[in-house]
N, C-alpha and C positions, 0 to 999 in steps of 0.2 A: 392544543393547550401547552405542550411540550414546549412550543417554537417560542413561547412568552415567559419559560423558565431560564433564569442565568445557566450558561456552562458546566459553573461549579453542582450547582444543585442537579443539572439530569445527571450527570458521572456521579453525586454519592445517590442517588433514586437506583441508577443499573446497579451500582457493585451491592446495593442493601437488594438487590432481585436476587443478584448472583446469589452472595451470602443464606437465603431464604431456601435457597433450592439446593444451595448444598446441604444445608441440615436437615431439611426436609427427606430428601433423596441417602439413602445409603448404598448405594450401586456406585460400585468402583472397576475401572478395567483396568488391565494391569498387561502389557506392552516388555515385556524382559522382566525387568528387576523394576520398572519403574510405575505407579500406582497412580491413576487420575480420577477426580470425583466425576460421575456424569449427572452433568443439569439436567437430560429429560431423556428420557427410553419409549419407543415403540416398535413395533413388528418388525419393523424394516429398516430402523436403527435407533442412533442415539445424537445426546450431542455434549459435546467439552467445553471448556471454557475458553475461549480462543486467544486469550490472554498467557494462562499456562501449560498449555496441551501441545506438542508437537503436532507436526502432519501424518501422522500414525496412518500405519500402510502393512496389510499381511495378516498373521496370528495372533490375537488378543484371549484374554481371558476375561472373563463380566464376571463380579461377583458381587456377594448381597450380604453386605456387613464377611465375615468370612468364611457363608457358604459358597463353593463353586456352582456356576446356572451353567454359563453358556461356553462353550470354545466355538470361536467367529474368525469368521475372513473379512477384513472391514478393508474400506477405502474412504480418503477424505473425497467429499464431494462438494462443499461450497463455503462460505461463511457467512453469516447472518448473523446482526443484531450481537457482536461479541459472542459469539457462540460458535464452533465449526461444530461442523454438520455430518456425519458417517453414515454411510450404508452398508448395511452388510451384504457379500457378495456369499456366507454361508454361514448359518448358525445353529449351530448342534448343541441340545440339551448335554450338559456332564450328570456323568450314572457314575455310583459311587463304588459298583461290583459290573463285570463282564457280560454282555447279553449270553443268554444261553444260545445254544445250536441245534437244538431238538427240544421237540413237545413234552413240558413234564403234566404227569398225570395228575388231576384233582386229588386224587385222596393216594398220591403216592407220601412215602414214609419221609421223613425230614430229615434224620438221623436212626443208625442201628446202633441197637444197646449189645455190648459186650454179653458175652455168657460168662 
């Protein structure tokens, strides 16, 4: 059905998908200093707009409005449909305090009150 629409109209149809998925989507990854919306997220990656995203390569950061989720090792891997396409080659939940290094006990004390 596409192939019997003018030009002009399939390019504003993709940029009114683009637009829909950015507001939709509030996941953003963030590459240095510099901040991109991602169109769609699953297990084993994501994807940017192919339009304004570099070929982003190494340490990113995914965030969710501006909670910190993820610190990733991502690679570009294809481009489809206006969309480039990542995979992560590593992605580590962000924890907002240190894992501990020893077993704390259920009913140990939280804090000691001064005498």
């Amino acid at each position: 059905m596409s192939e019997f629409l003018p030009k002009e109209v399939r390019e504003g149809l993709e940029k009114a998908r683009k637009a829909a998925l950015r507001r939709k989507n509030r996941l953003r990854v963030r590459a240095g200093e510099d901040m991109y919306p991602v169109l769609r997220f699953w297990s084993g990656g994501f994807a940017l707009d192919a339009e304004t995203a570099p070929h982003l390569r190494g340490l990113v950061d995914v965030f969710d409005g501006s909670r910190h989720l993820y610190q990733a090792l991502i690679m570009a891997s294809s481009e489809e449909g206006g969309e480039l396409i990542f995979e992560f080659k590593r992605n580590t939940a962000a924890v907002d305090k240190a894992p501990l290094d020893f077993v704390r006990d259920k009913d140990a004390p939280i804090a000691l009150l001064p005498r």
